[in-house]
C-alpha positions in Angstrom: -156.4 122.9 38.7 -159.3 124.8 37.0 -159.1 127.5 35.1 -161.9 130.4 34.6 -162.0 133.4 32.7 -163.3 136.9 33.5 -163.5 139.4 30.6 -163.7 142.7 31.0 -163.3 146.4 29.8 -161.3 148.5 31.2 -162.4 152.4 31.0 -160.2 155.6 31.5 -160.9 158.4 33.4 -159.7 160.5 30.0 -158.6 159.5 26.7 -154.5 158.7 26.5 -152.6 159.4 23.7 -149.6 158.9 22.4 -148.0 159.1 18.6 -149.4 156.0 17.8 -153.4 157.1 18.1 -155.7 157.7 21.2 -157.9 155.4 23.1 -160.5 155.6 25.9 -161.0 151.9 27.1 -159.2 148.7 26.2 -161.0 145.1 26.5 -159.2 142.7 28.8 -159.6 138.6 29.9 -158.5 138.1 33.8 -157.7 134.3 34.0 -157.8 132.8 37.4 -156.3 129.6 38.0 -158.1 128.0 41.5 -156.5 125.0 43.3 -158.8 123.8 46.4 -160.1 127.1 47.8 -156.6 129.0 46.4 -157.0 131.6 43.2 -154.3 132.8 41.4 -154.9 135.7 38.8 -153.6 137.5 36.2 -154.5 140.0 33.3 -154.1 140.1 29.4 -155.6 142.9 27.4 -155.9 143.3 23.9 -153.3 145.9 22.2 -153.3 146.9 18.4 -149.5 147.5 17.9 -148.4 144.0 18.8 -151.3 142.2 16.9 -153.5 140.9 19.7 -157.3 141.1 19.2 -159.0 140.6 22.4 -161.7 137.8 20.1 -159.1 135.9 19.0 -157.5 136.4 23.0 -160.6 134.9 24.4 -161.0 132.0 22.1 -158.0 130.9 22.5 -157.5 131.1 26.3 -161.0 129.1 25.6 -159.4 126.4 23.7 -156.2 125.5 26.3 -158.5 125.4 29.1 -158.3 121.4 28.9 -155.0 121.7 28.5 -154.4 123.8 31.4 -156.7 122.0 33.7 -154.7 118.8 32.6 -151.5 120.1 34.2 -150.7 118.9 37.7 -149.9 122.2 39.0 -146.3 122.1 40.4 -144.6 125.1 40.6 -144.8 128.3 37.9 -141.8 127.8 36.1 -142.6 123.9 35.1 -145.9 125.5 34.1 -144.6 128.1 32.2 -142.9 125.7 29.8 -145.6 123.4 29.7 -147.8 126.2 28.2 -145.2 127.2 26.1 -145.8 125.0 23.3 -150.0 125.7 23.6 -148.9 129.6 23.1 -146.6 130.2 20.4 -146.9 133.9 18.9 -149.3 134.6 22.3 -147.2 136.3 24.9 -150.1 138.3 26.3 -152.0 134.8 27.1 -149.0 133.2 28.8 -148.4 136.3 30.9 -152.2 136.1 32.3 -151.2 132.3 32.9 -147.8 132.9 34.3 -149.3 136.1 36.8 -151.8 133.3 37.6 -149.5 130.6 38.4 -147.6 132.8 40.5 -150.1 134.5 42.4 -151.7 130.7 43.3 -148.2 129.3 43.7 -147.5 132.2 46.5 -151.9 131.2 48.1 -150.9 127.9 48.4 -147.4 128.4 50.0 -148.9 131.1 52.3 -145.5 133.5 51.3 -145.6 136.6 48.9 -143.5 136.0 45.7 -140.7 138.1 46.7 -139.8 136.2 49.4 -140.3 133.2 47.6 -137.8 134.4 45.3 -135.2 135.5 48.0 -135.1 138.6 46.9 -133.2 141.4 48.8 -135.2 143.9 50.8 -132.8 145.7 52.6 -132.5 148.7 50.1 -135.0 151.7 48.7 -137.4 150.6 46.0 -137.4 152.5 43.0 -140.7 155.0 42.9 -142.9 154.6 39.6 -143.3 157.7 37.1 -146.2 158.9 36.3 -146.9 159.7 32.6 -148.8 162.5 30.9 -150.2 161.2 27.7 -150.2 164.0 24.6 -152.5 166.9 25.1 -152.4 170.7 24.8 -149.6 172.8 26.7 -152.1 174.2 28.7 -153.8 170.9 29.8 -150.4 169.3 30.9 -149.2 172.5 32.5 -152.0 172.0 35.0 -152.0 168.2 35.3 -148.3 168.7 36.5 -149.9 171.7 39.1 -152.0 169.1 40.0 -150.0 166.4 41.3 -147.4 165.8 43.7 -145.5 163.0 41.1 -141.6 163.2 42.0 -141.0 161.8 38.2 -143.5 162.3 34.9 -143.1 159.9 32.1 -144.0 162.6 29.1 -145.5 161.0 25.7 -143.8 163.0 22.8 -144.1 162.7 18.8 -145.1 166.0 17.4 -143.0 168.9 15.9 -143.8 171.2 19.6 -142.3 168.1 22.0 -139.5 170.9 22.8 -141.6 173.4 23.4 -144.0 171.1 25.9 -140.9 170.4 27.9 -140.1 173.8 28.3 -143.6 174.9 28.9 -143.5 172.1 31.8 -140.2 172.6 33.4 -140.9 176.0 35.1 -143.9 174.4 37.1 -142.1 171.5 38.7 -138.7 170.0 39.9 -139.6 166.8 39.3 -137.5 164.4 36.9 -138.7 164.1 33.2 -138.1 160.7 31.4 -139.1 160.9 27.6 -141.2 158.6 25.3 -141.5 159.3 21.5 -142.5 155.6 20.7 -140.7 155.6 17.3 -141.9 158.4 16.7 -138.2 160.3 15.5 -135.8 159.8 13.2 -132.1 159.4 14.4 -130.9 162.8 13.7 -133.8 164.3 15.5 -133.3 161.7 18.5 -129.8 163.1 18.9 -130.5 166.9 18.4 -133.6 166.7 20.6 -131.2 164.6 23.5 -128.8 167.6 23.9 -131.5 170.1 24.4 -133.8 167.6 26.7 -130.5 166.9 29.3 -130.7 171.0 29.4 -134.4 170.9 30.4 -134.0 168.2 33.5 -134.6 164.9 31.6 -133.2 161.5 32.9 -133.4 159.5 29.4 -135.2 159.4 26.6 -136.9 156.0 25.4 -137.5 154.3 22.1 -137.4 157.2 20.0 -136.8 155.2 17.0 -138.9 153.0 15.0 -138.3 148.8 16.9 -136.7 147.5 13.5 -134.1 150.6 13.1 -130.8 149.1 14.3 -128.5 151.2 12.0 -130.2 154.4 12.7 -130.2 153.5 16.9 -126.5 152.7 16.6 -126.1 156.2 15.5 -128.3 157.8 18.1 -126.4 155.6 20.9 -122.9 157.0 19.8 -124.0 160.7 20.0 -127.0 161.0 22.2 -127.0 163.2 25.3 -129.1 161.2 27.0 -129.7 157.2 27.9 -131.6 155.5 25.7 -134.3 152.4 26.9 -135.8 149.7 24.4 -139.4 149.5 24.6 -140.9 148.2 21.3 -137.1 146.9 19.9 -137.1 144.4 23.1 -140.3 142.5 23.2 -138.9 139.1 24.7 -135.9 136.8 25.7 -134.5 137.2 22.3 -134.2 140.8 21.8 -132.1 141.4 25.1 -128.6 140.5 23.0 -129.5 142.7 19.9 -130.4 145.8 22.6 -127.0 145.6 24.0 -125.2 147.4 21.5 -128.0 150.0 20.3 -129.2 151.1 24.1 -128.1 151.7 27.7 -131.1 149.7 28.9 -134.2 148.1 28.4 -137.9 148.4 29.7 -139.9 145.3 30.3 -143.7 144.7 29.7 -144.6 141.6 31.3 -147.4 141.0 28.4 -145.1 141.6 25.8 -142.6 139.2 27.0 -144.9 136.4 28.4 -144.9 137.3 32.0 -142.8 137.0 35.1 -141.2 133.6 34.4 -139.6 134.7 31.5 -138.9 138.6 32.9 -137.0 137.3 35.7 -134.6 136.2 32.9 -134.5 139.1 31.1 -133.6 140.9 34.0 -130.2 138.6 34.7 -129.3 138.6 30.8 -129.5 142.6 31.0 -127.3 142.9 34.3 -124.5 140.3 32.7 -124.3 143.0 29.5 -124.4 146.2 31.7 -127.8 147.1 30.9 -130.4 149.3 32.9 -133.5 147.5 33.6 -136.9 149.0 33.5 -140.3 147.8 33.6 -143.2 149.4 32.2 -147.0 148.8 31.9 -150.0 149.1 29.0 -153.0 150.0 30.6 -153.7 147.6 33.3 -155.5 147.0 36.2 -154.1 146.3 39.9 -153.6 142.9 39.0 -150.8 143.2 36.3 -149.2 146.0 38.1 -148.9 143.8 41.4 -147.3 141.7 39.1 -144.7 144.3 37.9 -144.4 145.0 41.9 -143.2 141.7 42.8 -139.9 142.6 40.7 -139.7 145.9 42.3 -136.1 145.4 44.5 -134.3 144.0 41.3 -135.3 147.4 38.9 -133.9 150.7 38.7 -136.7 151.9 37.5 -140.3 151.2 37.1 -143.6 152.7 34.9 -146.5 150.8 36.8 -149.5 154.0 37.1 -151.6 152.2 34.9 -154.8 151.9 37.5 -154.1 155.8 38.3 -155.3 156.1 35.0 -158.9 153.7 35.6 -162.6 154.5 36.4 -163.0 150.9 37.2 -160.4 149.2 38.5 -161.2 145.4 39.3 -159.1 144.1 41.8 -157.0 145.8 44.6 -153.0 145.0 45.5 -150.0 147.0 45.0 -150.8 150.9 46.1 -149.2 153.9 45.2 -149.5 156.8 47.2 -149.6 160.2 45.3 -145.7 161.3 44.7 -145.1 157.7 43.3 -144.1 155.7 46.3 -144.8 152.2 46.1 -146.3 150.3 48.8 -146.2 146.2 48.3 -149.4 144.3 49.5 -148.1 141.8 52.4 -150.6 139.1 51.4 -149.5 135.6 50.1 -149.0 135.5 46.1 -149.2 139.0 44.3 -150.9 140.0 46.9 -154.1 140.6 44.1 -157.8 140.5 45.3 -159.9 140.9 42.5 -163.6 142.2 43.3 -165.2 141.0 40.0 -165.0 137.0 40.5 
């Protein structure tokens, strides 16, 4: 097995913003894993809140590369573990590797993941949201005039998020999910949950800061709403704690490490009655045919990232313009990515 990497920057068609700050392009390293004529690939991107510098991203996917190319590629779970050790504190890298392994697992069997995981496709696959980032009233009011989206993830954190719902709501039926990443504080979590259900949203996610337990246990006994974990459930570990403090949780596969150990996450969160999401940072079509392989076990998914690209590098999962999502039928991820 050989591995090569590709890095890259990704651009956006506008800046996006959320409480956190605003950005306009994000650097990211595309690993592919080749076996014979098989590729496999998968995406990491660098990503200031959880630490990851896309220098110290590249150099390090630099140094394993004898270490990968040392593996007799089996399957990608054996492979996950074997990495493991290489890759303490960097989840982003294993999820580029794990993606990989995957999408070259599925080449060389000649089957898409999903059905080399068995999974059911008998039943309707959730559609992804589409989210408006933090702008003026007037400049969401006609992005939501524009589009045909049947749900819109809306960024909130300011002192007017109210009054942006409300400006919304007239101009669409479509369902509103919330995101104030950490933005609140509990009582304004709970105040702002009654009025929200009033204004047509589903649930409201991480509206707390990650390491506020006490002050989520207090916004799960008297919210309106649901309530997801975003930046309080980053990987295997975290799935326990969320239990008690939110009614579900939504999974990044770079934050976690990538499908391997997402496919976990998702049992533990069904054995303790928890909702399962997964979301996306900004990513190209190949981490979001990633996120699509996991489609028919989630209730509900946040993949838009390559909506949201002037240069998108690779083609795979599609999503047509009210947020239906159709699955590539080629072996893998179904990922075939123009820059190699």
């Amino acid at each position: 097995m050989k591995l090569k990497l590709h890095p890259f920057t990704l651009v956006l068609n506008e800046p996006f913003t959320i409480s956190r700050g605003s950005y306009s392009q994000r650097k990211a390293l595309f690993v592919e894993l080749l076996s014979g004529d098989k590729s496999g690939f998968g995406e990491a991107s660098e990503h200031a809140y959880y630490g990851v510098n896309f220098d110290d991203l590249q150099a390090k996917a630099a140094a394993i590369q004898p270490i990968v190319e040392g593996y007799a590629f089996d399957n990608p779970a054996n492979f996950w573990e074997y990495m493991r050790p290489h890759l303490a504190g960097a989840p982003f890298l294993q999820c580029a590797l794990d993606e990989a392994a995957h999408d070259l697992y599925g080449k060389l069997c000649d089957r898409p993941c999903q059905e080399l995981w068995e999974m059911p496709n008998d039943g309707p696959l959730p559609k992804t949201s589409f989210t408006l980032s933090m702008d003026t009233t007037e400049n969401l009011v006609e992005k939501v005039k524009s589009h045909r989206f049947e749900i819109y993830k809306i960024k909130l954190g300011t002192s007017d998020d109210l009054a942006v719902l409300a400006a919304l709501r007239p101009h669409t039926k479509a369902v509103f999910r919330v995101d104030a990443n950490c933005a609140w504080t509990a009582e304004e979590a709970v105040m702002n949950s009654i009025k929200m259900k009033n204004l047509g949203v589903e649930f409201m996610e991480q509206p707390l800061p990650a390491g506020d337990w006490e002050g989520m246990e207090k916004v799960y006994a008297g919210s309106a709403l649901p309530v997801f974990a975003d930046e309080a459930c980053v990987g295997e570990a975290d799935v326990g704690k969320c239990a008690s403090s939110f009614h579900g949780i939504n999974i990044k596969l770079m934050k976690c490490g990538g499908l391997t150990p997402a496919l976990r996450m998702i049992k533990q969160a069904r054995t303790l009655g928890l909702k399962v999401m997964c979301g996306c940072m900004v990513e190209s079509s190949v981490g979001i045919s990633a996120i699509a392989q996991l489609l028919p076990l989630l209730d509900y998914v946040d993949m838009d990232g390559p909506l949201f690209l002037k240069n998108n590098p690779a083609r795979g999962a599609r999503i047509l313009n009210d947020g239906t999502i159709v699955l590539p039928a080629s072996p893998g991820l179904g990922i075939h990515f123009l820059k190699a």
